[in-house]
N, CA and C of each residue as an Amber inpcrd file, in Angstrom:
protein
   696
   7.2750000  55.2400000 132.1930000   7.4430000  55.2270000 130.7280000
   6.9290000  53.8980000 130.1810000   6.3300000  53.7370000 129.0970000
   5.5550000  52.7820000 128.8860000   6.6890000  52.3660000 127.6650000
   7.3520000  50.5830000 127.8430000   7.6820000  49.8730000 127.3510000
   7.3280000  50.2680000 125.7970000   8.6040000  50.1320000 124.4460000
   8.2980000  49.7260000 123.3370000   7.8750000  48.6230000 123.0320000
   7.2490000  48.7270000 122.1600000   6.5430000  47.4110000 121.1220000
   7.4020000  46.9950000 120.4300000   7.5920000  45.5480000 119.9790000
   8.2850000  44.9960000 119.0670000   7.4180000  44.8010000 117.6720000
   7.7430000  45.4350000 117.0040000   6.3940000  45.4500000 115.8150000
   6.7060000  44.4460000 114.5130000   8.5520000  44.3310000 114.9440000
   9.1920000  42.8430000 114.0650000   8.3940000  41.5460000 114.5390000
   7.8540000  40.6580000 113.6930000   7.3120000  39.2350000 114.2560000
   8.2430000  38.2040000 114.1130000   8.4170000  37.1550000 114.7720000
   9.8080000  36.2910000 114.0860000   9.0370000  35.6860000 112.9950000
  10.2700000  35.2670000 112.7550000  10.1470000  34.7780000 111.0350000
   9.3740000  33.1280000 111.5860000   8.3370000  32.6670000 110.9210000
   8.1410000  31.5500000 111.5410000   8.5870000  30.6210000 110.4440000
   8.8150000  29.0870000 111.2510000   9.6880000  28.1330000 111.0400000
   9.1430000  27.1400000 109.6380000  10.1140000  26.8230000 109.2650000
   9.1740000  26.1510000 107.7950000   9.2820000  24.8000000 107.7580000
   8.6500000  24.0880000 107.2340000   8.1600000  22.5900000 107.3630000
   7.6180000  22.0080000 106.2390000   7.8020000  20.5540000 105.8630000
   7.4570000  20.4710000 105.2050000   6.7540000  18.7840000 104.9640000
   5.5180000  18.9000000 104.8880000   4.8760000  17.7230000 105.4300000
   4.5340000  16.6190000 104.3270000   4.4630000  15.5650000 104.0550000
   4.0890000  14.9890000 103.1200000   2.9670000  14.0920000 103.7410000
   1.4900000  13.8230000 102.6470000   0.2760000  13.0750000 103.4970000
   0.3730000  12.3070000 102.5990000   0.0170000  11.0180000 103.0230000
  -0.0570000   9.2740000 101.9430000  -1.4760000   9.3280000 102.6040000
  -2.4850000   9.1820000 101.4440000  -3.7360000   9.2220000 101.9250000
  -4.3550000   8.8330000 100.7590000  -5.5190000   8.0240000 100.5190000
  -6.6770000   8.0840000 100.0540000  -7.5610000   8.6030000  99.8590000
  -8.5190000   9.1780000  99.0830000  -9.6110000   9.8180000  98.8900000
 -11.3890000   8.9580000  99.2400000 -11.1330000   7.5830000  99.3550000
 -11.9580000   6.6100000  99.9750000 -11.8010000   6.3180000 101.0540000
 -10.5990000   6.7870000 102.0730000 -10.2410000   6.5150000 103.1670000
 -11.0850000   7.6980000 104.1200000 -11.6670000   7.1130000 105.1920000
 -12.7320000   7.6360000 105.9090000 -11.5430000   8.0500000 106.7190000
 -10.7780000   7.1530000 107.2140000  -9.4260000   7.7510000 108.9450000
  -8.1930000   9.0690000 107.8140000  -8.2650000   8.7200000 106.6820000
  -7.6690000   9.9010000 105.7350000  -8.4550000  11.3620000 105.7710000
  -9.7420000  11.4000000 105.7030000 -10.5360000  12.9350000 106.3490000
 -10.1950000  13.3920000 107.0310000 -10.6090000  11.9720000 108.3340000
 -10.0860000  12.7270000 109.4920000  -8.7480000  13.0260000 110.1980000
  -7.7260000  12.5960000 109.6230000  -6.5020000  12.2960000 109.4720000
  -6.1660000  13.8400000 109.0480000  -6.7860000  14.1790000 107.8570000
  -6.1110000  15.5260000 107.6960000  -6.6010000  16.6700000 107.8740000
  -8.0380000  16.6110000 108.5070000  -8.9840000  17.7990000 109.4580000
  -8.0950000  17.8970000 110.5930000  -7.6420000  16.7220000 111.0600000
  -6.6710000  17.2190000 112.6860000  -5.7290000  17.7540000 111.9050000
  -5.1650000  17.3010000 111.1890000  -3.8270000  18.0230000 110.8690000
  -4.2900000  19.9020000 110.5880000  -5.1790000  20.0280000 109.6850000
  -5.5470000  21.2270000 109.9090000  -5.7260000  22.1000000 111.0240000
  -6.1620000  21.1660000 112.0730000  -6.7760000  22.0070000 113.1170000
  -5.3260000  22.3860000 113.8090000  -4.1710000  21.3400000 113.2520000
  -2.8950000  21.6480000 114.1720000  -2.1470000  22.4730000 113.9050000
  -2.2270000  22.5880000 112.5250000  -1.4830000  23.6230000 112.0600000
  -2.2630000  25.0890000 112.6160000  -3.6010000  25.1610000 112.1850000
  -3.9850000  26.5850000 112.5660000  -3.6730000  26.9180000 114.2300000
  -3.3650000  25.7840000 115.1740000  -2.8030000  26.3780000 116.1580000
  -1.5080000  26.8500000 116.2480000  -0.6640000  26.5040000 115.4210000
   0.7930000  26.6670000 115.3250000   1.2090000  27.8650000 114.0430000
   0.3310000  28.8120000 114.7960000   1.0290000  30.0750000 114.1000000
   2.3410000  30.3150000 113.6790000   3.5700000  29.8610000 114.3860000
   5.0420000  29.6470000 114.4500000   5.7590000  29.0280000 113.1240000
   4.6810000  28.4490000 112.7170000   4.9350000  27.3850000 111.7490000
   4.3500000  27.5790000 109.7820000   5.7240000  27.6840000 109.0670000
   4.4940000  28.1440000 107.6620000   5.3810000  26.6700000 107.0220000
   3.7300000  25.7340000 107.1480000   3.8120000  24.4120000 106.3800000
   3.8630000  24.3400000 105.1330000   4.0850000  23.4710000 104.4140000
   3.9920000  23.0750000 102.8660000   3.3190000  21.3280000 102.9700000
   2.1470000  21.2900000 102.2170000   1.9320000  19.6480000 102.4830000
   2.1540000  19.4850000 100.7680000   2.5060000  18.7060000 100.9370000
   2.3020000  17.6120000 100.0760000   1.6550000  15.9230000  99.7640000
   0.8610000  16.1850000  98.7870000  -0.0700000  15.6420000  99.0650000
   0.1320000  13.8680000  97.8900000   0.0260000  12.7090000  98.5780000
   0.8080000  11.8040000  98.0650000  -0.2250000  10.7370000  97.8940000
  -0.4840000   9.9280000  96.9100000  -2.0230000   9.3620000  96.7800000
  -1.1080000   7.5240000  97.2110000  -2.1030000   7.3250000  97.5530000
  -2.3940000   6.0450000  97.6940000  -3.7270000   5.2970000  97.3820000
  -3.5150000   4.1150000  97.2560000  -4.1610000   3.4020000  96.4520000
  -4.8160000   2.3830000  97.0890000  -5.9940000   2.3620000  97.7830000
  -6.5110000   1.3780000  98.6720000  -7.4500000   0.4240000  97.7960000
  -7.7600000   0.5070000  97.1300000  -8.3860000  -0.4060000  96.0820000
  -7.4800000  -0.0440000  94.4800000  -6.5000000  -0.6760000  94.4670000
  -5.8940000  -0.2560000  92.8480000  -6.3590000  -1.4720000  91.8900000
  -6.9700000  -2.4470000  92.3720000  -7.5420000  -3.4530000  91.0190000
  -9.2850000  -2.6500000  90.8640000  -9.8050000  -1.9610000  91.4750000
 -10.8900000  -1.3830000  91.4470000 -10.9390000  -0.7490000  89.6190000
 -12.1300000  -1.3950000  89.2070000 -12.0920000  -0.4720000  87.8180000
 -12.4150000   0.7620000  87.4110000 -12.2780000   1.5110000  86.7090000
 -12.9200000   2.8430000  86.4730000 -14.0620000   3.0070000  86.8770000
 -15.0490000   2.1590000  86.6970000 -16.8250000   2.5920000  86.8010000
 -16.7230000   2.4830000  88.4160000 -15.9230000   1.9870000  88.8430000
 -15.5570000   1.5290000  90.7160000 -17.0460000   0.4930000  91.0160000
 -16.8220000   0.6220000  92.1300000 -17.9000000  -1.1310000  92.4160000
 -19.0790000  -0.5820000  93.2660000 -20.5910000  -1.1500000  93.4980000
 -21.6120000  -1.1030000  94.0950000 -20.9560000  -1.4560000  95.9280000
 -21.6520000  -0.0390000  96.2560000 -21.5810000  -0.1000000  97.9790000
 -21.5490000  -1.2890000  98.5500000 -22.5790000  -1.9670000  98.5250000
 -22.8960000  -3.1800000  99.4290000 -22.1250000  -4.2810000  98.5080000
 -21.8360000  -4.2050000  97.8520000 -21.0350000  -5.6820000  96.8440000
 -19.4390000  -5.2540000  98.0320000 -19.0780000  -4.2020000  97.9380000
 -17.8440000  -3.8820000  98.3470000 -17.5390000  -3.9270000  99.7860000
 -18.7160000  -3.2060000 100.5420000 -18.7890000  -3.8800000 102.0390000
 -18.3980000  -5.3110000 102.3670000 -19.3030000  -5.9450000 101.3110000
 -19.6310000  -7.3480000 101.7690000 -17.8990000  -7.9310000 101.4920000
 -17.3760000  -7.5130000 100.3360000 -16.0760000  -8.1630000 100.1740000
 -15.1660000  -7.5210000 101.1990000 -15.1910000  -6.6330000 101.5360000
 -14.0530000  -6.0210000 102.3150000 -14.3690000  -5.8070000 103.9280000
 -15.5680000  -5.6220000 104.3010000 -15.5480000  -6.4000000 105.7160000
 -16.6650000  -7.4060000 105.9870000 -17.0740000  -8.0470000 105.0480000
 -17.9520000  -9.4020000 105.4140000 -18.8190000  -9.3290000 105.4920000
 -19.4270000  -7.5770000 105.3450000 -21.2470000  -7.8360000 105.5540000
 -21.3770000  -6.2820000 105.9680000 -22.7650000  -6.2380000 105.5530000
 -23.0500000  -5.2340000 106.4320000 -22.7670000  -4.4170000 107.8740000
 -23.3510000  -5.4510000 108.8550000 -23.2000000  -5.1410000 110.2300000
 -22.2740000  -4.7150000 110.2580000 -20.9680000  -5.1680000 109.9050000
 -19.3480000  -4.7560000 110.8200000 -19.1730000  -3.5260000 110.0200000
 -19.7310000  -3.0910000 108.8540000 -19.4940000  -1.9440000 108.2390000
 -20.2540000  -0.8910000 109.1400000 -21.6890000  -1.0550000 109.3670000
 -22.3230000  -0.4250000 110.3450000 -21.7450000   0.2800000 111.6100000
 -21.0020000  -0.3820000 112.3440000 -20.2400000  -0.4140000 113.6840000
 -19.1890000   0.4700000 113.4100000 -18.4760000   0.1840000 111.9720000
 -17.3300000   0.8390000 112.0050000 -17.7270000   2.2550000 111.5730000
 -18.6030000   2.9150000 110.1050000 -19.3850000   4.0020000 110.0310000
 -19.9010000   4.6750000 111.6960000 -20.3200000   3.7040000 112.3950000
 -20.9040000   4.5290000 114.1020000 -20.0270000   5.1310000 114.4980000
 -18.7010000   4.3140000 114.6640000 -17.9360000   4.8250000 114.8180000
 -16.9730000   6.5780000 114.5790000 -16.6490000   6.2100000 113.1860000
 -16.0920000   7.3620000 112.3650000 -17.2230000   8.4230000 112.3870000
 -18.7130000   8.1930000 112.5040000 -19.2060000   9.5620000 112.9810000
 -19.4220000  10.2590000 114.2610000 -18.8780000   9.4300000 115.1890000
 -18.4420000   9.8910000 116.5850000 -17.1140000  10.7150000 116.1230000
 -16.0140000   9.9790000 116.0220000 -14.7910000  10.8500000 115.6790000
 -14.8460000  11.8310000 114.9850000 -15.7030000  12.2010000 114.1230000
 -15.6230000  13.1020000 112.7760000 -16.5120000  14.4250000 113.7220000
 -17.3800000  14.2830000 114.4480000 -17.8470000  15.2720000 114.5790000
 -17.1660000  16.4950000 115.2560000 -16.3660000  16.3330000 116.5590000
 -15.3160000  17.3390000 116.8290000 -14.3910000  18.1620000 115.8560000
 -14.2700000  17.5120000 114.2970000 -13.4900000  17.8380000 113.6330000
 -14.3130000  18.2550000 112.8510000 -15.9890000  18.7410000 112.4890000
 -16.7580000  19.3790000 111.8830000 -17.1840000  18.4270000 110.5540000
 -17.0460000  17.4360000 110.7400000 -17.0470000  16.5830000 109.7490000
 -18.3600000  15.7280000 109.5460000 -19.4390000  15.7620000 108.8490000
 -20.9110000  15.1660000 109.1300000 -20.3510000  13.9740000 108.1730000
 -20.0680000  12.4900000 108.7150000 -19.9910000  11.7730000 107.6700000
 -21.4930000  10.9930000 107.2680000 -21.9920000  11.1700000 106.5390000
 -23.4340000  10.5050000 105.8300000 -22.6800000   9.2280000 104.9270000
 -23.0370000   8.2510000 105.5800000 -22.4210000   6.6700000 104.5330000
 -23.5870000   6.4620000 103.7080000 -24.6270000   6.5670000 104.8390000
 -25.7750000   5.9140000 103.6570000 -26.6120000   6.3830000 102.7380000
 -25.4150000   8.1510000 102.2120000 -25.2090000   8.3340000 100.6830000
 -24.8100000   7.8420000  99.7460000 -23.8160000   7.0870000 100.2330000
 -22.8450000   6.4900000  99.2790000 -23.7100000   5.1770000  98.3570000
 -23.5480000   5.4880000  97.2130000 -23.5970000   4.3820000  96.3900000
 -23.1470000   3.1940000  95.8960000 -22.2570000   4.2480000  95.2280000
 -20.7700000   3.2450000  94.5210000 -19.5570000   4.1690000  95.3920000
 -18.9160000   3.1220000  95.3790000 -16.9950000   2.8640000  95.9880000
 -16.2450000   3.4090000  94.6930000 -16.2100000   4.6650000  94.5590000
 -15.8000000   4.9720000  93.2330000 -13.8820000   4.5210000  93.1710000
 -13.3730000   3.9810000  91.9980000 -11.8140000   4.3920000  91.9520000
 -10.9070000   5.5740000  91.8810000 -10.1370000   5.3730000  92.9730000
  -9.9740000   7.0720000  93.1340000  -8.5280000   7.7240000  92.3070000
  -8.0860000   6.8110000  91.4280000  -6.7200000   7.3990000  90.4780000
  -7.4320000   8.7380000  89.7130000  -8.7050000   8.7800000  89.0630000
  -8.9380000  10.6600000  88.7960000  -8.8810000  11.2900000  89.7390000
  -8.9860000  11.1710000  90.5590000  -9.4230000  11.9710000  91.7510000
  -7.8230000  12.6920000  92.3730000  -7.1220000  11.7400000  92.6060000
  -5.7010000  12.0510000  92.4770000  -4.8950000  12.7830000  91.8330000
  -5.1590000  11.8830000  90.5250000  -4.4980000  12.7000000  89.2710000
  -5.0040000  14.4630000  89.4190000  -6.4130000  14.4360000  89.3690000
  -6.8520000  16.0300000  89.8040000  -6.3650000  16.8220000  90.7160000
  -6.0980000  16.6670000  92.1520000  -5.1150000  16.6110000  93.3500000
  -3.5660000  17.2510000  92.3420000  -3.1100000  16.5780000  91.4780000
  -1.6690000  16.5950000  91.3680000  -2.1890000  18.2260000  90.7920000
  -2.6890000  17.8830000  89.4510000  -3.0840000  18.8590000  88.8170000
  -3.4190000  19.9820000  89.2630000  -4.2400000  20.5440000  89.9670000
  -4.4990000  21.6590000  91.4200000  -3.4140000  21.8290000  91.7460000
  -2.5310000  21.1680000  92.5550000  -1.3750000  21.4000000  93.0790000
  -0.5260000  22.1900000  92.5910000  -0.4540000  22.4850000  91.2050000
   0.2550000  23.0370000  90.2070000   0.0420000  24.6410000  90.0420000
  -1.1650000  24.0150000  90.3150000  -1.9490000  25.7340000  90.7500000
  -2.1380000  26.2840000  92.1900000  -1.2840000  25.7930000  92.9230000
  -1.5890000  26.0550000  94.4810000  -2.6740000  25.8280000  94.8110000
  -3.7800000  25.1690000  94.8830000  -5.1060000  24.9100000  94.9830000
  -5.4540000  23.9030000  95.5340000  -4.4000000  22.5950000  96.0530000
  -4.4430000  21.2180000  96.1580000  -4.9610000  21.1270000  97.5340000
  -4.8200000  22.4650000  98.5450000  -5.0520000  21.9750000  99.5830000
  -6.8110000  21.8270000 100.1140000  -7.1460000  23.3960000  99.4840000
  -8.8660000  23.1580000  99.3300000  -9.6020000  22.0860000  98.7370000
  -9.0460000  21.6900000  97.6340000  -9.4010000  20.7330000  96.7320000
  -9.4190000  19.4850000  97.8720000  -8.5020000  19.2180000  98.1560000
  -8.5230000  17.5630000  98.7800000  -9.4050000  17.4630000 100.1200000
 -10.2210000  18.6640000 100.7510000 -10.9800000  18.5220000 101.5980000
 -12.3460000  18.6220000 100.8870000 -12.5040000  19.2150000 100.1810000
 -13.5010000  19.1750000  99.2740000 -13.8920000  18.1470000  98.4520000
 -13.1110000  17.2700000  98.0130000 -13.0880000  15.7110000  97.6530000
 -13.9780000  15.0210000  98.1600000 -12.8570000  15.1230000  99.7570000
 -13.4270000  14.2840000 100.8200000 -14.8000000  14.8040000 101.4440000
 -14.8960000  15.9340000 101.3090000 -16.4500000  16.5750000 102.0200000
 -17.7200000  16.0070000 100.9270000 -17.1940000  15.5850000  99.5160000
 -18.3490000  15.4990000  98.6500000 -18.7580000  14.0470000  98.8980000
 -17.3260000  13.4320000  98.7920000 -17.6870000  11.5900000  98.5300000
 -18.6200000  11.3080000 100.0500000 -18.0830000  12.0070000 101.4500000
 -18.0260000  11.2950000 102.4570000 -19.3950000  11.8140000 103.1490000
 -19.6590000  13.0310000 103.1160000 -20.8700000  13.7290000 103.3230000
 -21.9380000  14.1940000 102.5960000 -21.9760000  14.0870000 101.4020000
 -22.9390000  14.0990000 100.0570000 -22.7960000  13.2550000  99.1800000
 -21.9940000  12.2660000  99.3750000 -22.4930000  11.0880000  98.4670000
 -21.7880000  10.8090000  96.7490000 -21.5570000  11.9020000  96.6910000
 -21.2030000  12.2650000  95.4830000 -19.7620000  11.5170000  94.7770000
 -20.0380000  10.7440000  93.5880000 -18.8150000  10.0880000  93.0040000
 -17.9870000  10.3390000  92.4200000 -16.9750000  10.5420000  93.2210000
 -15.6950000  11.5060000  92.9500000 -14.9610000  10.5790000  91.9060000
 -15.0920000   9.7770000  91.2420000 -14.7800000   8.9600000  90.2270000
 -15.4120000   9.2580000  88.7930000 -16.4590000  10.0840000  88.9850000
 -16.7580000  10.4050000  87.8660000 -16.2610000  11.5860000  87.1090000
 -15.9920000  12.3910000  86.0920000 -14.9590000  13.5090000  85.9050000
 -16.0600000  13.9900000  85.9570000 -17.0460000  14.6100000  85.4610000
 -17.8680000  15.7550000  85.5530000 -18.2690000  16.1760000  86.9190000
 -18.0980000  15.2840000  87.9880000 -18.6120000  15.6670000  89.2470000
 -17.0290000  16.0960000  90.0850000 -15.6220000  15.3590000  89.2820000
 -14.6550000  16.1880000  89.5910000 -14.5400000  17.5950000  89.1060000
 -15.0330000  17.8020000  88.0020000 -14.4670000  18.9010000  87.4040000
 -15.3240000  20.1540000  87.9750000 -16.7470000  20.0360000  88.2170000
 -17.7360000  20.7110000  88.6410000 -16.7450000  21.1770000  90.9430000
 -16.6990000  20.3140000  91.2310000 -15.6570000  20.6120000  92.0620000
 -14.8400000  21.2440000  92.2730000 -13.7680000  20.9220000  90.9430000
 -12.2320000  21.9890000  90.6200000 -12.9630000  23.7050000  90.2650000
 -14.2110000  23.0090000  89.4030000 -14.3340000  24.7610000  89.3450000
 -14.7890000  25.7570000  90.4460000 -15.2400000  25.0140000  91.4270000
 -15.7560000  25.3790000  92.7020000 -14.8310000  25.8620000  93.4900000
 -13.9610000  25.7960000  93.0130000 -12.2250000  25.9300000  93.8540000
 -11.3110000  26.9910000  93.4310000 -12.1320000  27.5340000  91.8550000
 -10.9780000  28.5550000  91.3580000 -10.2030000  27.5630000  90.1870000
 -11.0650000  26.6850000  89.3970000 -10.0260000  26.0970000  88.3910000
 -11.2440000  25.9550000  87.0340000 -10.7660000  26.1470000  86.1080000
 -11.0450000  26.3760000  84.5400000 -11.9770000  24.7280000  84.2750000
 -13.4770000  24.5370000  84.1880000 -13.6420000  23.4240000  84.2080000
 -13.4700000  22.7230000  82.9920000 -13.6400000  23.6380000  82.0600000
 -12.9600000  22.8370000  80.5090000 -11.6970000  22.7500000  80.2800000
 -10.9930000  23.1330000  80.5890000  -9.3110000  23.3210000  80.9990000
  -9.0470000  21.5600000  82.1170000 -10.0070000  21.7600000  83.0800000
  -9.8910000  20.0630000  84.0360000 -10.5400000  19.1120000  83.1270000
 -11.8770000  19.3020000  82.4910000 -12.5810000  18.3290000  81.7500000
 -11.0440000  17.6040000  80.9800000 -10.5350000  18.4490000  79.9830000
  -9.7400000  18.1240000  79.2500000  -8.3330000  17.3710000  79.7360000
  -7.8640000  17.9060000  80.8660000  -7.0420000  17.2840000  81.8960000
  -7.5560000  16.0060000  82.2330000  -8.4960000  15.8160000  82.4620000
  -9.3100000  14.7920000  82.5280000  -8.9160000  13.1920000  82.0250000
  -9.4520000  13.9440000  81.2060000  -9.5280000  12.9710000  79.2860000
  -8.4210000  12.3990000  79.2060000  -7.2400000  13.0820000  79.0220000
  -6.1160000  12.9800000  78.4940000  -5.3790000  12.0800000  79.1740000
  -5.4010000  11.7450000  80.5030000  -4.7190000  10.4760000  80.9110000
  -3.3640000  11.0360000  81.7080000  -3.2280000  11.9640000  81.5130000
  -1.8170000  12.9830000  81.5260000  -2.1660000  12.2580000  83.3870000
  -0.8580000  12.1350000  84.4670000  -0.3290000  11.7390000  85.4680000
  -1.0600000  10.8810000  86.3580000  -1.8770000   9.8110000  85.5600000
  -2.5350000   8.3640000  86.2080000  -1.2990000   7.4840000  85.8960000
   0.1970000   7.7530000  85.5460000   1.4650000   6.8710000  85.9760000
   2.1560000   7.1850000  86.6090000   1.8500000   8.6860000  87.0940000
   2.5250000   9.5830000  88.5520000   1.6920000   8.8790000  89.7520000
   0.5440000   8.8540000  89.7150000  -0.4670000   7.8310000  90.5140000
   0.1090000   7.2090000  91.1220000   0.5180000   5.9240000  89.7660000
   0.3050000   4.2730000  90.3000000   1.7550000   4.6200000  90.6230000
   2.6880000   5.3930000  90.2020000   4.2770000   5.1470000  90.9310000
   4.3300000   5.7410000  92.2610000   3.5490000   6.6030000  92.8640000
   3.6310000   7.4080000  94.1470000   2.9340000   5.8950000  95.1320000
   2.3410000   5.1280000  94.3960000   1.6000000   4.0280000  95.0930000
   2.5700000   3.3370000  95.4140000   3.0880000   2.8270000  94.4400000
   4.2310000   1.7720000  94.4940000   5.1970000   2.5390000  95.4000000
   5.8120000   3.4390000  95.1680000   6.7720000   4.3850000  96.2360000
   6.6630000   3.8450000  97.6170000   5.4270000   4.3440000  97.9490000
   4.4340000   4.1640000  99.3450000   4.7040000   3.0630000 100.0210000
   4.6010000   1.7620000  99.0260000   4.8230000   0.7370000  99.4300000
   6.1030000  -0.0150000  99.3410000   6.9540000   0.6730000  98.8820000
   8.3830000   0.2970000  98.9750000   8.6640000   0.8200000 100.2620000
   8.5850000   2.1120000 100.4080000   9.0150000   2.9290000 101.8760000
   7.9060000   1.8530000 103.1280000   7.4770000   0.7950000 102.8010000
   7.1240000   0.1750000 104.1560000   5.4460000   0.9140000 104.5300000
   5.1310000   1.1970000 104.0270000   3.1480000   2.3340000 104.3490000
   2.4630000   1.3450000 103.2910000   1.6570000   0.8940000 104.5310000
   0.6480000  -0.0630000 103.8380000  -0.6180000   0.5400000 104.4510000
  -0.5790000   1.6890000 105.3830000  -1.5850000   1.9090000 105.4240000
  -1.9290000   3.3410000 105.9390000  -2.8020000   3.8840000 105.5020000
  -2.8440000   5.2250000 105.4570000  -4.1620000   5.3110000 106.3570000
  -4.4390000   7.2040000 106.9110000  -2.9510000   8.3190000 106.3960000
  -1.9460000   7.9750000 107.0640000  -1.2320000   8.4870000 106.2760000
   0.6510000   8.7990000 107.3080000   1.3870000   9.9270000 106.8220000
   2.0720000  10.3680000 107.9190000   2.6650000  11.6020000 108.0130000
   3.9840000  12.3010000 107.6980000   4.3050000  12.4640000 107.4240000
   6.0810000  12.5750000 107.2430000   6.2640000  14.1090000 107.4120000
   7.2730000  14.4390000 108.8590000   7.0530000  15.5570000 108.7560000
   8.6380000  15.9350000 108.6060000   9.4860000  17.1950000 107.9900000
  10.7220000  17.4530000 107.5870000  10.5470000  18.8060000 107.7380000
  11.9210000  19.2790000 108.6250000  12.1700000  20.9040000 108.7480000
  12.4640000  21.3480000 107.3390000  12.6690000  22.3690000 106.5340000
  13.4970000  22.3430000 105.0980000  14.6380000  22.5390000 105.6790000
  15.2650000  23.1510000 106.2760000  16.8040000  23.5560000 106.5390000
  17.3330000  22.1200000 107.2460000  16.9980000  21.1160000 107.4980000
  17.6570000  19.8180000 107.8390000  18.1330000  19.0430000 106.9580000
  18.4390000  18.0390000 107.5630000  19.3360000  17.0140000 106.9820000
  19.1530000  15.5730000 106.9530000  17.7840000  15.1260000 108.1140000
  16.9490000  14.5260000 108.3280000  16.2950000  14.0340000 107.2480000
  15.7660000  12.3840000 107.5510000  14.9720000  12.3540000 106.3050000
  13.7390000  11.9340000 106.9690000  13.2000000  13.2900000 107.9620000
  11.7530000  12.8910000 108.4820000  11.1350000  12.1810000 109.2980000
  10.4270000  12.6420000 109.3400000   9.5370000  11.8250000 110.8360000
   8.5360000  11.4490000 110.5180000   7.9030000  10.2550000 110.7410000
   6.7160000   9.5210000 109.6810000   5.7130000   9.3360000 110.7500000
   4.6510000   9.1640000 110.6670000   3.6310000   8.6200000 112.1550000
   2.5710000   8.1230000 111.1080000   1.4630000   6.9540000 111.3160000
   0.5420000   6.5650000 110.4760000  -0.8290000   6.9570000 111.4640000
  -1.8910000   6.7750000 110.2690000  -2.8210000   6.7000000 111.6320000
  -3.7900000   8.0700000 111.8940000  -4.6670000   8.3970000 112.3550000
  -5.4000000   9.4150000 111.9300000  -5.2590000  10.4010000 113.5560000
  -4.1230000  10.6460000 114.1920000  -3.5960000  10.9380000 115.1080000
  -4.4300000  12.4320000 115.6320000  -4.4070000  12.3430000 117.1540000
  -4.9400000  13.7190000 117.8820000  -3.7500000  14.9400000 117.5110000
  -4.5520000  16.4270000 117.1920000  -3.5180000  17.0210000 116.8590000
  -2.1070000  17.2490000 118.3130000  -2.3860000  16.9300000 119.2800000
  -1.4390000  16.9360000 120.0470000  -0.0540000  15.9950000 119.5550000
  -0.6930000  15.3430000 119.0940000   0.6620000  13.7800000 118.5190000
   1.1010000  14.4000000 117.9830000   0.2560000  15.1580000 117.2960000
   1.3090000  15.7270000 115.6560000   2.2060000  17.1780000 116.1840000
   1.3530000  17.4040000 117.1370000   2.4720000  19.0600000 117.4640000
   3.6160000  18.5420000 117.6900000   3.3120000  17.4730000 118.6500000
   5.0430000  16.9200000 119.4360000   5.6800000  16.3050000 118.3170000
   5.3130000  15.4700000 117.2090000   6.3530000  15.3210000 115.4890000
   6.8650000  16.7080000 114.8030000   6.2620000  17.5610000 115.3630000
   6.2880000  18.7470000 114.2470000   7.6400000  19.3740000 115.1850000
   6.8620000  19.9920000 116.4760000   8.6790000  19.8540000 116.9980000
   9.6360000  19.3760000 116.9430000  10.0060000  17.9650000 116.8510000
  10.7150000  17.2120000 116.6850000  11.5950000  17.2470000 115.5420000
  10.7890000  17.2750000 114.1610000  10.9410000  17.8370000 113.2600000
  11.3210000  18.8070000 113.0330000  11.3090000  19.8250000 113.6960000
  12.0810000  21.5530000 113.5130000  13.0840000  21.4840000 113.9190000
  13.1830000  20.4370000 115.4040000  14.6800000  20.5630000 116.7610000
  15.7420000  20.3120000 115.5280000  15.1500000  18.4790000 114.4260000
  16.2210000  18.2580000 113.9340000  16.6110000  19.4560000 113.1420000
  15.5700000  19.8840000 112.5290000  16.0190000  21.0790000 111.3090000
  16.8190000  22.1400000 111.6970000  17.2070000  22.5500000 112.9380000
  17.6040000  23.7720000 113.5690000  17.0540000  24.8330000 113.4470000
  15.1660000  24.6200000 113.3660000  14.6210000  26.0450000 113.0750000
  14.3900000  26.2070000 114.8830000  14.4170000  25.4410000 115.6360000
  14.4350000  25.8450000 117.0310000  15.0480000  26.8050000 117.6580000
């Protein structure tokens, strides 16, 4: 007699992740491509991210600053920028990630870019959006600081571009921004990405890891994270 099927699936476990990340942050891509890749192995698991901006240049002005002016101030020159770009396109490629630097122009400021992020979010949309960010600035060059090249984006995503233009404009949650910044840096994260991972049914206040981690690191937080929650 041939065994029944169980055609019930268990209910899988819920989670709930928060990312402190940048949109200029190169280890922030790849930071949250692994995380992707970890979750799609962990069928078991129905995540919620939340997505939390940080501010790696916050005196940066709106028009944001010329490539090589910004290299030169922030690692001393060319060369060591060179080495470190060699780098991040070794890492990036397992994770499908073509990073092209010497698209980049300008170091755009990334508080629109964010603010847009929040905005999406509202619409369930935040999660495509923030790889798409990062796929434009980091692999096409493109200045995600400018609104028309955000908004042309959002609409690429399923969002109303005169509806974002206008979101835009208006200024509406560039003080949700700078306070999620400040947050960041009260809670001790000076440097991103970082992770915070929380069962919902716990009591825990999370498990944090920084750092643009192999998805193996993160499976073993994510367990950890459930044991406390009692979705185990």
């Amino acid at each position: 007699m041939i065994g029944s099927v169980n055609l019930v699936s268990s209910p899988r476990s819920q989670l709930d992740i928060e990312v402190v990340f940048d949109l200029v942050c190169p280890w922030c891509f790849l930071g949250t491509r692994r995380l992707r890749r970890t979750l799609e192995r962990r069928t078991d698991v129905a995540a919620e991210i939340r997505w939390r901006p940080f501010l790696l240049n916050p005196d940066l002005g709106l028009g944001g600053a010329g490539r090589q002016d910004y290299m030169a101030r922030k690692f001393g020159g060319e060369e060591r920028a060179r080495r470190l770009h060699a780098t991040m396109t070794e890492l990036g490629r397992p994770e499908g990630i073509a990073f092209r630097f010497d698209r980049i122009q300008r170091v755009p400021a990334s508080v629109d870019a964010h603010r847009l992020v929040r905005f999406a979010a509202q619409q369930g949309l935040a999660d495509a959006l923030v790889d798409a960010l990062f796929t434009a600035y980091f692999c096409d060059g493109a200045d995600i600081g400018r609104p028309e090249n955000l908004a042309a984006l959002a609409a690429r995503h399923g969002m109303e571009p005169r509806v974002v233009q206008r979101f835009l404009a208006s200024g509406l949650e560039a003080e949700a921004v700078h306070a999620e910044n400040l947050r960041a840096h009260r809670l001790g994260i000076n440097g991103v990405p970082c992770f915070v991972f929380s069962g919902k049914q716990g009591h825990g206040t999370g498990h944090a890891i920084a750092g643009a981690q192999e998805p193996e690191v993160l499976e073993r937080l994510i367990d950890v994270a459930l044991a406390e929650a009692g979705e185990f």
